[in-house]
C-alpha positions as CSV (number, residue, x, y, z in Angstrom):
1,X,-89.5,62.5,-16.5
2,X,-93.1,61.6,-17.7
3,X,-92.1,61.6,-21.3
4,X,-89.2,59.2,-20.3
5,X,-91.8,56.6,-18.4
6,X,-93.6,56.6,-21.6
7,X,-91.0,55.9,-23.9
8,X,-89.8,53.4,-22.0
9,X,-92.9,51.7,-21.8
10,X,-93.3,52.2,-25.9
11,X,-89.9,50.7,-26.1
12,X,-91.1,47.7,-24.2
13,X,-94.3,46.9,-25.9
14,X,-92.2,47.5,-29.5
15,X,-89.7,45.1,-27.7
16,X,-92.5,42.5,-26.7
17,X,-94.1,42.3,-29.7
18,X,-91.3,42.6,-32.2
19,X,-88.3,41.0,-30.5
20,X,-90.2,38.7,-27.8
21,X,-92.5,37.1,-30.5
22,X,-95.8,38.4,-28.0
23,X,-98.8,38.8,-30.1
24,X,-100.8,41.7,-28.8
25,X,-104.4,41.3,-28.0
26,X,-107.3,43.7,-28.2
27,X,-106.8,45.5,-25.1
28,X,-103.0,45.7,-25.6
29,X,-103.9,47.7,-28.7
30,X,-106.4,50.0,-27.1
31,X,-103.4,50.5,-24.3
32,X,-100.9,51.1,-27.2
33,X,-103.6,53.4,-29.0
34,X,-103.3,55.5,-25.8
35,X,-99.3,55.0,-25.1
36,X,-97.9,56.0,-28.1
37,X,-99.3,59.2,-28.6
38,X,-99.1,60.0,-25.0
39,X,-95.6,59.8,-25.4
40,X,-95.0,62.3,-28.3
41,X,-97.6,64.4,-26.1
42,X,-95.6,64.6,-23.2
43,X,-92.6,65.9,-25.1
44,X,-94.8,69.0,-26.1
45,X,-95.9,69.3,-22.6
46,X,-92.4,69.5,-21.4
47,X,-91.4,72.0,-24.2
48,X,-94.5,74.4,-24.1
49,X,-94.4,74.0,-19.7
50,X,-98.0,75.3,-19.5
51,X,-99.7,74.5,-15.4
52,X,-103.0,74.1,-17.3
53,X,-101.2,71.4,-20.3
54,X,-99.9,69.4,-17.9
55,X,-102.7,68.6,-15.7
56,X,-104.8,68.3,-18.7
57,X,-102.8,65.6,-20.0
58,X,-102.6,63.5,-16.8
59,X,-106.4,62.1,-18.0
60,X,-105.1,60.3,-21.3
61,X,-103.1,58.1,-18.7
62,X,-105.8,57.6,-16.6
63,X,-107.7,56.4,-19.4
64,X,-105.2,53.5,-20.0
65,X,-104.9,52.9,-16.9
66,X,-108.8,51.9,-17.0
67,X,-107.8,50.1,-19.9
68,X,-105.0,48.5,-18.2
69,X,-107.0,47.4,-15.1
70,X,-110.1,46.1,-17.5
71,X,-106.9,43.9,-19.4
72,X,-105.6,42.3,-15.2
73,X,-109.1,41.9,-14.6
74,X,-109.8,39.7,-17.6
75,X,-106.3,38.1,-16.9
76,X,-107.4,36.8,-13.5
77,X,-111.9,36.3,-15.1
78,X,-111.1,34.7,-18.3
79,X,-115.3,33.8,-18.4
80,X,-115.2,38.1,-18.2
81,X,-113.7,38.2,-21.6
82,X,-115.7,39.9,-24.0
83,X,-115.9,39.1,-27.4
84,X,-113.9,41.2,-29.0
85,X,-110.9,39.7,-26.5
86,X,-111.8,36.4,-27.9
87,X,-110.9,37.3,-31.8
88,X,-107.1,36.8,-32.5
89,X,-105.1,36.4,-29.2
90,X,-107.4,36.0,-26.1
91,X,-107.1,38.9,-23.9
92,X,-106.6,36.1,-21.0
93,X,-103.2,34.8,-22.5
94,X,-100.7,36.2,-19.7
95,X,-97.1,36.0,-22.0
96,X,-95.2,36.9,-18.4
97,X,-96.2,35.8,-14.8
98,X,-93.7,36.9,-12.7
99,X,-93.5,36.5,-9.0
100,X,-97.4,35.5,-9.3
101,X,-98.7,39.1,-10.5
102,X,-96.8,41.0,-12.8
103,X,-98.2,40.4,-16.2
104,X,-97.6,42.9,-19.3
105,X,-100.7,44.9,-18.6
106,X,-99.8,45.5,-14.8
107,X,-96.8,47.1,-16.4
108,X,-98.5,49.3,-19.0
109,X,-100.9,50.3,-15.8
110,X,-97.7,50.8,-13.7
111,X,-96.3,52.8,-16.3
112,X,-100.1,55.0,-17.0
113,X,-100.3,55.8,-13.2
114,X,-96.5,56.8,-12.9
115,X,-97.0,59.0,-15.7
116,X,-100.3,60.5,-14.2
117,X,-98.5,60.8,-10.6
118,X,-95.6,63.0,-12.6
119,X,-97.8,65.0,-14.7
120,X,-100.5,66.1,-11.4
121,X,-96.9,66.3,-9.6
122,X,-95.3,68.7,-12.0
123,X,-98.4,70.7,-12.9
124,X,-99.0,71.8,-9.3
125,X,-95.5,72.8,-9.2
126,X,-95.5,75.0,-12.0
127,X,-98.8,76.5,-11.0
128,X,-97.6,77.2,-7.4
129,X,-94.1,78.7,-9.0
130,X,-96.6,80.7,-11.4
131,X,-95.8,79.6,-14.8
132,X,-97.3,80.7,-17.9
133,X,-101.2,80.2,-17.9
């Protein structure tokens, strides 16, 4: 189920960027740097269904979901932005507002702290069922 949260959140960034016309920013690439690969990680989590594996790979989505909370917080402080925000697209451009708080980056940190909940979820399971070390 992790692996599925993460390609649909790959899908939608591809989508935003490619189909939407969205430039991404610095910190949308830093979230992507961590997104992508996650995904293709938690495919090989699911096939090798190791307790150990899958806790281990709940940090790289609570890495962008640092990244992702950085990205709302510079959202709502554009005078926070740093200067590698302000080279290219600002980091402060919000492409969506919907319903006063849901911008692309509260999705991408949505999607990391789903992913995380699934992977601590499913790696206490497996331990308590005693899977493979």
């Amino acid at each position: 189920m992790a692996a599925g949260v993460a390609a649909v959140a790959v899908a939608g960034s591809l989508w935003f960027s490619n189909d939407a016309g969205f430039i991404p920013c610095h910190l949308c690439w830093l979230q992507r740097e961590v997104m992508y690969p996650l995904a293709f990680l938690l495919v090989a989590v699911a096939i090798v269904r190791r307790w150990w594996l899958t806790l281990a790979a709940a940090v790289l989505p609570l890495i962008g979901a640092g990244i992702s909370a950085r990205h709302v917080w510079v959202e709502a402080h554009p005078d926070d932005e740093s200067a590698a925000c302000r080279v290219g697209v600002p980091c402060s451009v919000k492409w969506i507002d919907e319903f006063g708080y849901i911008t692309i980056p509260v999705l991408a940190g949505t999607a990391f702290v789903l992913v995380a909940l699934l992977l601590v979820a499913s790696g206490l399971v497996q331990r308590r069922q005693g899977a493979p070390r």
